[in-house]
Z-matrix of the N, CA and C atoms (Angstrom, degrees):
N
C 1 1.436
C 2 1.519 1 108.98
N 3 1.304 2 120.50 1 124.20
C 4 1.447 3 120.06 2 166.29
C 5 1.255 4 112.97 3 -86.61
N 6 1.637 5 83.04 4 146.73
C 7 2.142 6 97.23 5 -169.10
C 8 1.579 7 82.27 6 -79.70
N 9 1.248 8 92.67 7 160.90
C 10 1.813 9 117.07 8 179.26
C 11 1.713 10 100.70 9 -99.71
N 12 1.216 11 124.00 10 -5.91
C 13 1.484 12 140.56 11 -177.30
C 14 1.195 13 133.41 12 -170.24
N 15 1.575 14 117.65 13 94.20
C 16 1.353 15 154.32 14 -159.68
C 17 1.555 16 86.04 15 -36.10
N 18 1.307 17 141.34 16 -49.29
C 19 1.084 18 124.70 17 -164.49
C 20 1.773 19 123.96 18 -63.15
N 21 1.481 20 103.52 19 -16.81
C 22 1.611 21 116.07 20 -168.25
C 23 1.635 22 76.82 21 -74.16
N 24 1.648 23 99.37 22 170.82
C 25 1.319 24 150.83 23 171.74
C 26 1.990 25 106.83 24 -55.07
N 27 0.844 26 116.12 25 116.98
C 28 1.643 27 116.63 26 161.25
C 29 1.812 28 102.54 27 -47.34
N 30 1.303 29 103.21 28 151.86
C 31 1.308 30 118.21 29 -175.56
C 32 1.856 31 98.29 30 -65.35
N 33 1.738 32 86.57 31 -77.34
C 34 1.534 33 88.79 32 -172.48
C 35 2.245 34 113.63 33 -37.92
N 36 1.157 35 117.57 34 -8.96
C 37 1.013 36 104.19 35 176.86
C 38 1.502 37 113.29 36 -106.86
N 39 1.261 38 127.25 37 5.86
C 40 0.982 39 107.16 38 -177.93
C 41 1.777 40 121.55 39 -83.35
N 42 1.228 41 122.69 40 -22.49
C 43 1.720 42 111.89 41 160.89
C 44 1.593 43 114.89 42 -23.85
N 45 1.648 44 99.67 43 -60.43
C 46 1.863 45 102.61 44 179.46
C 47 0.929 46 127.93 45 -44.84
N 48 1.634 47 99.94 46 -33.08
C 49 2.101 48 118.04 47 178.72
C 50 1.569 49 93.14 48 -50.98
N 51 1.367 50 107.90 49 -54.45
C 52 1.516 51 109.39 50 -122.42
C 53 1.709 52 100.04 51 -80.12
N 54 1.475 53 98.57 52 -4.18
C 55 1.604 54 104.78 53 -161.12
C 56 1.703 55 95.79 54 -118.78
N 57 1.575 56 99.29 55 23.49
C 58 1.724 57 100.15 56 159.58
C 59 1.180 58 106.69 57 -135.40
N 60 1.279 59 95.71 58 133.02
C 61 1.763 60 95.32 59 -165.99
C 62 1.885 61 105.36 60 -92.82
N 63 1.273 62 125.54 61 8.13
C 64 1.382 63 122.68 62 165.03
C 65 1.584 64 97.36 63 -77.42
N 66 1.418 65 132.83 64 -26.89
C 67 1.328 66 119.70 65 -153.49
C 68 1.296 67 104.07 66 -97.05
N 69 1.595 68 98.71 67 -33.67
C 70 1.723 69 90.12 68 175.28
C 71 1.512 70 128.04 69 -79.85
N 72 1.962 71 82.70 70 -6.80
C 73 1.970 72 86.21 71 -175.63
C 74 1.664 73 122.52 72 -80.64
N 75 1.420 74 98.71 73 -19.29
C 76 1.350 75 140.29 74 167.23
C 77 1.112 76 115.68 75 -53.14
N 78 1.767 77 115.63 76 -52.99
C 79 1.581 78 109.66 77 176.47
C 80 1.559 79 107.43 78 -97.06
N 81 1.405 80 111.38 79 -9.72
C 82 1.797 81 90.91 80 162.85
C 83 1.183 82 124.21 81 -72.79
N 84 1.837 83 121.82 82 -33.51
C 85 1.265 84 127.73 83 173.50
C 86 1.297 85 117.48 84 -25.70
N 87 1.550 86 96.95 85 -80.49
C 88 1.650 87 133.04 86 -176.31
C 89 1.797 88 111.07 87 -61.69
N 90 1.230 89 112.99 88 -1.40
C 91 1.495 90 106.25 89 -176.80
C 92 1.111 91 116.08 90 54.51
N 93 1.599 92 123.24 91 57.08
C 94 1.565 93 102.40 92 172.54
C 95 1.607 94 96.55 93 -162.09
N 96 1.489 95 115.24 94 137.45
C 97 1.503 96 131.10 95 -156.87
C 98 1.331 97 93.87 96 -58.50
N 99 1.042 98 138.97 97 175.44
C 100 1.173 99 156.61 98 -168.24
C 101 1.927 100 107.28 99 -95.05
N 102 1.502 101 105.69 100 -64.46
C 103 1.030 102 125.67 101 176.75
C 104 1.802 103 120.02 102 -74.40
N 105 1.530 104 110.94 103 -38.46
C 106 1.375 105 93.37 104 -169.02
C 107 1.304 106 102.83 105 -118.03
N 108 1.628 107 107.15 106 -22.03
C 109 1.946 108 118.83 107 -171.74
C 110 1.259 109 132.88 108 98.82
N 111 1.967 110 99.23 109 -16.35
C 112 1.501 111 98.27 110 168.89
C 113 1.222 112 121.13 111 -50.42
N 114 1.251 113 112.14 112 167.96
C 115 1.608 114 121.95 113 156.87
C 116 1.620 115 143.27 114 -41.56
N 117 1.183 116 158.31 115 -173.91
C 118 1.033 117 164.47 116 93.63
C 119 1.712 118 104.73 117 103.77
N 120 1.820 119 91.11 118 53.15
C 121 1.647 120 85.47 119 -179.44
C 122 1.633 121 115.07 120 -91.98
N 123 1.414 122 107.39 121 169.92
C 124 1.151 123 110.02 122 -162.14
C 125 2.123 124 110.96 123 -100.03
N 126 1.476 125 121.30 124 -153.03
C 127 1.152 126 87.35 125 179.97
C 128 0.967 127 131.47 126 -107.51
N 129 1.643 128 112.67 127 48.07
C 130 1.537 129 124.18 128 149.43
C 131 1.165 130 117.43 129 -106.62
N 132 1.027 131 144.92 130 22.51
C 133 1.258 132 155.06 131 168.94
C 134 1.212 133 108.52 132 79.48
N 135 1.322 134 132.53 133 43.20
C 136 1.682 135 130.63 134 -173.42
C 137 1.578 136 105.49 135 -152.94
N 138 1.241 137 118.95 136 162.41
C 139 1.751 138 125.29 137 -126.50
C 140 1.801 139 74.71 138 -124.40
N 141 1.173 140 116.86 139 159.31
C 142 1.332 141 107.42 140 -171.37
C 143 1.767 142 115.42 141 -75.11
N 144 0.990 143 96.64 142 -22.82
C 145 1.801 144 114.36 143 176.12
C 146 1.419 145 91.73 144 -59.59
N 147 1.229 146 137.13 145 -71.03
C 148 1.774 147 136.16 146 -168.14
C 149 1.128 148 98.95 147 -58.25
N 150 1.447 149 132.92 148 -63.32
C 151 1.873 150 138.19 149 156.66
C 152 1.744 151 102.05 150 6.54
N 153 0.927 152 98.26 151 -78.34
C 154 1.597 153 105.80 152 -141.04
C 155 1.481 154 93.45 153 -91.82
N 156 1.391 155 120.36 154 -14.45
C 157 1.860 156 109.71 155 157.14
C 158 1.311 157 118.02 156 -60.01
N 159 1.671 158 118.39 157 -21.48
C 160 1.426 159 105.72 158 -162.93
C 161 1.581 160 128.36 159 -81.16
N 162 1.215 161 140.74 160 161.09
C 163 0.995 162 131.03 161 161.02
C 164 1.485 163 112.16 162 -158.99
N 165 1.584 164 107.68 163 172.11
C 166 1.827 165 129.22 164 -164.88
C 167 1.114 166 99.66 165 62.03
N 168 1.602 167 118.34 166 -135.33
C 169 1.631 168 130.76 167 170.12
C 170 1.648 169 117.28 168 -14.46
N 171 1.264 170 94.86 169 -87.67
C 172 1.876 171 112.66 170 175.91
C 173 1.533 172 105.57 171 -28.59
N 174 1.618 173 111.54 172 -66.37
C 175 1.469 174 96.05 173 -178.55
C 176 1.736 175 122.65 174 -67.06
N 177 1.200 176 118.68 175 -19.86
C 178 1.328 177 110.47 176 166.15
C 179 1.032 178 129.89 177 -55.89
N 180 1.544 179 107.89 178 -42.40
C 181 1.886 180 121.82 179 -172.68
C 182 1.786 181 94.80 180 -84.35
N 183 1.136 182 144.25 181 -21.48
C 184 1.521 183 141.25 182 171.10
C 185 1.638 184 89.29 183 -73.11
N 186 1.136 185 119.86 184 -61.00
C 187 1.817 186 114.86 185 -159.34
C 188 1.721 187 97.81 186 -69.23
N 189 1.070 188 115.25 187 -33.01
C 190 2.105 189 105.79 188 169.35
C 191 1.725 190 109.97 189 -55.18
N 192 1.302 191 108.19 190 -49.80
C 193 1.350 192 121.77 191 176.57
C 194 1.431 193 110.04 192 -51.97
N 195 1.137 194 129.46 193 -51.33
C 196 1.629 195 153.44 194 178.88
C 197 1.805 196 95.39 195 -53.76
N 198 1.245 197 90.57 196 -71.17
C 199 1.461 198 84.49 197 179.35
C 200 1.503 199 142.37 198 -63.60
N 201 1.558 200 117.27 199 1.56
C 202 1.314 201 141.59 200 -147.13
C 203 1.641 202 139.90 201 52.67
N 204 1.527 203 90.94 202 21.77
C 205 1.589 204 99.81 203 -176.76
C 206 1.427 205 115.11 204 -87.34
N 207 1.446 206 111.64 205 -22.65
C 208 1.419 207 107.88 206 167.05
C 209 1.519 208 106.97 207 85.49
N 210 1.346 209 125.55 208 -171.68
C 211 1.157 210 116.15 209 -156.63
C 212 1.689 211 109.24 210 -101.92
């Protein structure tokens, strides 16, 4: 998946994001996806468009986050 903004996170890295909770607390603060930077992310730090790309690993560690278990 290409980021829409060089500044987000590489794909292949985002599992590592997702399993530090400064990084994801970081992009909920600041409102901005992890991966692409849009707006209105949720509480894994990802915008619903990056959400619903994920799957295996990635979506597990977003759905712990979802659920409040954290990483």
């Amino acid at each position: 998946m290409e980021r829409l903004n060089s500044e987000g996170i590489r794909r292949d890295h985002l599992l590592q994001a997702l399993k530090s909770r400064k990084t994801v607390y970081v992009a909920r603060r600041i409102d901005s996806c992890l991966l692409c930077r849009r707006r209105s992310v949720n509480e894994a730090g990802l915008c619903d468009f990056c959400y619903s790309m994920l799957d295996g690993e990635e979506l597990i560690a977003a759905v712990r986050w979802l659920s409040g278990e954290g990483p």
